[in-house]
C-alpha positions as CSV (number, residue, x, y, z in Angstrom):
1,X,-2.2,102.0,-100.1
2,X,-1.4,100.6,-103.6
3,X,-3.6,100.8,-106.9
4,X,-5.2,97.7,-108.1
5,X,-2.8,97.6,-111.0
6,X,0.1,97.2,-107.9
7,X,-1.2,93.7,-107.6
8,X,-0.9,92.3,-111.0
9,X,2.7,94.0,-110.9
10,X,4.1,92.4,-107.9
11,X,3.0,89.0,-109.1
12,X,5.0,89.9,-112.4
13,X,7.8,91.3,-110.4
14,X,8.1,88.7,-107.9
15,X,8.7,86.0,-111.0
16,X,10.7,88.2,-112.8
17,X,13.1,88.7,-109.1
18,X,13.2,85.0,-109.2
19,X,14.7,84.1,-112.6
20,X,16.9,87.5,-112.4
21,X,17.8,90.3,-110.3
22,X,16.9,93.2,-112.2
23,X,14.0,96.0,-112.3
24,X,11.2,94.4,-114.1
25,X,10.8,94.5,-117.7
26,X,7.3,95.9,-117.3
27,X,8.3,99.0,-115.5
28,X,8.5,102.3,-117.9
29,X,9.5,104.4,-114.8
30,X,12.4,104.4,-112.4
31,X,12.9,106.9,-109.6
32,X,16.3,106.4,-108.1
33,X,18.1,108.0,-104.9
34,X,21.8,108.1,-104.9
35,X,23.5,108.8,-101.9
36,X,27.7,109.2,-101.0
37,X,27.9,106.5,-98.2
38,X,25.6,104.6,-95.8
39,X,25.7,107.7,-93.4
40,X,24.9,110.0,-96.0
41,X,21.5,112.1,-94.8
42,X,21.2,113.4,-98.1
43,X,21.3,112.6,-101.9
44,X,20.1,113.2,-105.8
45,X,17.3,112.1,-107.3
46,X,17.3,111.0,-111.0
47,X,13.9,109.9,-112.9
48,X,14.5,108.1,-116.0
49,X,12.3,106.3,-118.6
50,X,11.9,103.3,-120.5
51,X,12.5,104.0,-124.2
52,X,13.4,101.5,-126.8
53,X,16.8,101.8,-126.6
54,X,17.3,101.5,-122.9
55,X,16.6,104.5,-120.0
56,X,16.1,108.0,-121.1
57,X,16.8,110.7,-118.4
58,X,13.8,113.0,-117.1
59,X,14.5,116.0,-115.1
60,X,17.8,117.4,-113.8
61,X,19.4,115.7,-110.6
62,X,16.4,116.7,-108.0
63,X,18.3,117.3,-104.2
64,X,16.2,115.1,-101.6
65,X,17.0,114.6,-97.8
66,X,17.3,110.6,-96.5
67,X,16.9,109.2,-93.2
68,X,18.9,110.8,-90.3
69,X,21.0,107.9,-89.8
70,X,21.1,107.3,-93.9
71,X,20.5,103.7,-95.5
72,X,19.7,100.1,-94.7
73,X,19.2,97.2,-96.8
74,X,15.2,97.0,-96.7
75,X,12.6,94.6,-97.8
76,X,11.2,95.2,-101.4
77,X,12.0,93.3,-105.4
78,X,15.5,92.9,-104.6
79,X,16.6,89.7,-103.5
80,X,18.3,89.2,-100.1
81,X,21.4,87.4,-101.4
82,X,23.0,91.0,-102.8
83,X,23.5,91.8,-98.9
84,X,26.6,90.8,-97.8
85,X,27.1,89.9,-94.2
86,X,27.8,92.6,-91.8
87,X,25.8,94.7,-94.2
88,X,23.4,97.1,-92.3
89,X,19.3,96.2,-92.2
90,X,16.2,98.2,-92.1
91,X,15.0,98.5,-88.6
92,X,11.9,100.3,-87.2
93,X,13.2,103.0,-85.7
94,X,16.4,103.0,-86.8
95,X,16.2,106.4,-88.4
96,X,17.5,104.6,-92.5
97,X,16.1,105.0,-95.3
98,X,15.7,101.6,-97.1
99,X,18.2,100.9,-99.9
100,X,17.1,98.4,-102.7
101,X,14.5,98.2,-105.4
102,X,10.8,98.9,-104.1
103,X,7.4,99.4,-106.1
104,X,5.8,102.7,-106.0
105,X,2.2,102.6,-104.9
106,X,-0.3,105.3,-104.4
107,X,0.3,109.0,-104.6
108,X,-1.1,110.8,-101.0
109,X,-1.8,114.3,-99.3
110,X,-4.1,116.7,-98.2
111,X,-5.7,118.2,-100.8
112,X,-9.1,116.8,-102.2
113,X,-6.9,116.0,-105.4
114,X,-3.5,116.0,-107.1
115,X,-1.9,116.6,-110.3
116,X,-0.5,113.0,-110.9
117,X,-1.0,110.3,-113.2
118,X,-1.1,107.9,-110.2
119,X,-3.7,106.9,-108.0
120,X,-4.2,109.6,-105.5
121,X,-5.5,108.7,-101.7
122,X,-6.2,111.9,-99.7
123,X,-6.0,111.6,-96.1
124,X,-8.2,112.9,-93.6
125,X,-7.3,113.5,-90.1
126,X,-8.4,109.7,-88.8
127,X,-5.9,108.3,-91.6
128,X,-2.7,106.5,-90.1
129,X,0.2,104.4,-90.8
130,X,0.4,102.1,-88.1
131,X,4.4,101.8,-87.0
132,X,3.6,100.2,-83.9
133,X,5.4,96.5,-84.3
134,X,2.9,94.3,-82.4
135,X,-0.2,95.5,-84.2
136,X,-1.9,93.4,-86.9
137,X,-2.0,96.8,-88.6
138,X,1.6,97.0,-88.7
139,X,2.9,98.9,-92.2
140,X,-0.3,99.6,-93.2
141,X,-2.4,103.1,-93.4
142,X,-5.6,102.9,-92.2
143,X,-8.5,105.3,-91.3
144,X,-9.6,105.3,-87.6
145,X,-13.0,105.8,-88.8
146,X,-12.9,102.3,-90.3
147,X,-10.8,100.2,-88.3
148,X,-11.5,102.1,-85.1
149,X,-9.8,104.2,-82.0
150,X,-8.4,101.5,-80.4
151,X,-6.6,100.0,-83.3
152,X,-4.4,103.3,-84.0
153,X,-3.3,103.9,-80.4
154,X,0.4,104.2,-79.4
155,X,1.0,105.1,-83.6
156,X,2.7,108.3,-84.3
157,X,2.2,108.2,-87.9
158,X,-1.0,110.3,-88.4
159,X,-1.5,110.7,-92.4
160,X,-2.5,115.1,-91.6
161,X,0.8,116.0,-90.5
162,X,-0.8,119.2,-90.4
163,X,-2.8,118.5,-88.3
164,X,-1.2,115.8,-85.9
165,X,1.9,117.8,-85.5
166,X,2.0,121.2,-87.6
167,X,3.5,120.4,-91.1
168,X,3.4,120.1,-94.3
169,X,5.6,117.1,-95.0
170,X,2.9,114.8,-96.1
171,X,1.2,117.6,-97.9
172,X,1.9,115.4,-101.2
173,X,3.5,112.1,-101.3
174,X,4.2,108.7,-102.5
175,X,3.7,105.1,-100.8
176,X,6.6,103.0,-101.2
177,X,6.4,99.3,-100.8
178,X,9.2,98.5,-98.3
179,X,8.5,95.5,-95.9
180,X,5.3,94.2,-98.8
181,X,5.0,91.3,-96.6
182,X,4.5,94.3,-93.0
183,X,7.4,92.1,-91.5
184,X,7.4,92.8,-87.5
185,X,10.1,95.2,-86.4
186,X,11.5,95.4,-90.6
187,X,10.7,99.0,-91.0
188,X,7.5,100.8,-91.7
189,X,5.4,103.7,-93.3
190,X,8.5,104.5,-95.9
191,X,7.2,107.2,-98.7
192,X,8.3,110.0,-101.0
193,X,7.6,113.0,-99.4
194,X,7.9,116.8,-98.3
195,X,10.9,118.3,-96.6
196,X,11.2,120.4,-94.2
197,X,14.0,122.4,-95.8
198,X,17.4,121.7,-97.4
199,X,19.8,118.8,-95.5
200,X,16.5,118.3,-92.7
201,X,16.9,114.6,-92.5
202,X,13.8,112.3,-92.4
203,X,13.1,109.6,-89.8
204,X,13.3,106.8,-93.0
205,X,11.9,108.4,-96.0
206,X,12.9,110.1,-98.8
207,X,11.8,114.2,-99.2
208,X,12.5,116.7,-101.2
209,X,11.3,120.8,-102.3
210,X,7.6,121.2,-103.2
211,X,8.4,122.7,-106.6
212,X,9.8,119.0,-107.9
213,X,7.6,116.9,-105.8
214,X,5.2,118.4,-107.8
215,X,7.4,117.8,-111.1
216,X,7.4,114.0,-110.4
217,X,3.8,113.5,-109.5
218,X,2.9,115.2,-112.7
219,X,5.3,112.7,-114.0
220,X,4.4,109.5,-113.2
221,X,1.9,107.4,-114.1
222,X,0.2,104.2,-111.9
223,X,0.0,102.0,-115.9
224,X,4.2,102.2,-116.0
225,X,3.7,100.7,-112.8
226,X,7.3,102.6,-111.5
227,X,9.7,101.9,-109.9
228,X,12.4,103.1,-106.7
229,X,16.0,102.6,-105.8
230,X,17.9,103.7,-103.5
231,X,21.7,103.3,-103.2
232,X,24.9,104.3,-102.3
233,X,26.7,105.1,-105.1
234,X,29.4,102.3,-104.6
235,X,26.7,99.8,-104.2
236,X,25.1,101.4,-107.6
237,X,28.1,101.1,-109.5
238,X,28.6,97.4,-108.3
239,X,24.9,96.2,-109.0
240,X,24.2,98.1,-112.1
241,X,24.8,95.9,-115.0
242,X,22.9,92.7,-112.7
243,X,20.0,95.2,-111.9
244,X,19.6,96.3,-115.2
245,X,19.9,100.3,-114.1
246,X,21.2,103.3,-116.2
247,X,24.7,104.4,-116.3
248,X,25.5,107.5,-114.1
């Protein structure tokens, strides 16, 4: 699911979360979904980059669609102290999009390759991501051809959407480290992805139009090991300065 550069990063990242809270220094890129609230279903996209003088802004506000009950604190570099109590929490099932700071792994899809200075994985129709909580597979994508039959049962997370269920969502897409550690139950199989159309809400992830998924693939690159956040914009504006992120 994640480039062997990932590794290397998340040990970086992981030190860097324990002395501060803040998006790593060794990130160049940073992807970052804004929404209106914690019910919002939809939201902007901004990509920015690292430049000597702080972020630079790539791209014009991109429209994406967010889970269909909108965000939950996940499980990626931020630490678990920013969520105050009462606060809501990732959940499989739970139809939310994580909200936090999360590396970006491996680009994805169906073709045999992709535009994309990221690593690309294409999926075949045995690949899966395994959202079934009491598998050892659990958050992970695996090919049935590999791990076998048996081990992908009960999952409805086949890879060839196109296939499995007739669409073209996970035509091209991203793999986005929530739940690193494939926590029971925390959430699962979270990416960047396809929509279906304008204000179609996802079951977790975040989608957008064809045209500018294709715009950020071309964009980013696997050695500025990038970066994701997702927010409200309240929760933005509070965390900001700590997090190290770009004014609005």
């Amino acid at each position: 699911m994640f480039g062997k550069q990932y590794f290397l990063f998340l040990c970086a990242a992981l030190w860097a979360f324990t002395a501060s809270a803040q998006v790593p220094q060794s990130s160049q890129q940073l992807l970052i979904a804004l929404t209106d609230d914690w019910g919002a279903t939809t939201g902007e996209l901004r990509a920015f980059s690292r430049g000597e003088k702080g972020w630079i802004s790539e791209f014009s506000p991109i429209p994406v669609n967010l889970g269909r009950t909108g965000l939950a604190w996940g499980i990626g570099l931020h630490p678990q102290s920013v969520i105050g109590e009462g606060a809501p929490q990732k959940r499989e099932g739970d139809g939310k999009a994580p909200a936090g700071i999360f590396l970006l792994g491996d680009a994805f899809g169906y073709p045999e390759t992709l535009r994309t200075g990221l690593d690309y994985q294409p999926m075949s129709s045995s690949h899966y991501c395994i959202d079934v909580p009491t598998s050892a597979l659990y958050n992970q994508t695996v090919d049935a051809a590999v791990v076998g039959e048996e081990k992908v049962k009960g999952s409805s997370e086949g890879m060839r959407r196109d296939i499995h269920y007739g669409d073209q969502q996970y035509k091209k897409g991203v793999f986005v480290a929530h739940n690193p550690a494939n926590v029971p139950g925390a959430g699962s199989c979270i990416f960047v992805h396809l929509w279906k159309g304008p204000g179609s809400p996802t079951a977790g992830c975040t989608a957008m139009a064809e045209s500018q998924m294709d715009s950020v693939l071309a964009w980013l690159k696997s050695e500025d090991l990038p970066v994701y956040v997702a927010l409200p914009k309240a929760q933005y504006l509070a965390l900001q300065r700590q997090w190290g992120l770009p004014p609005l």
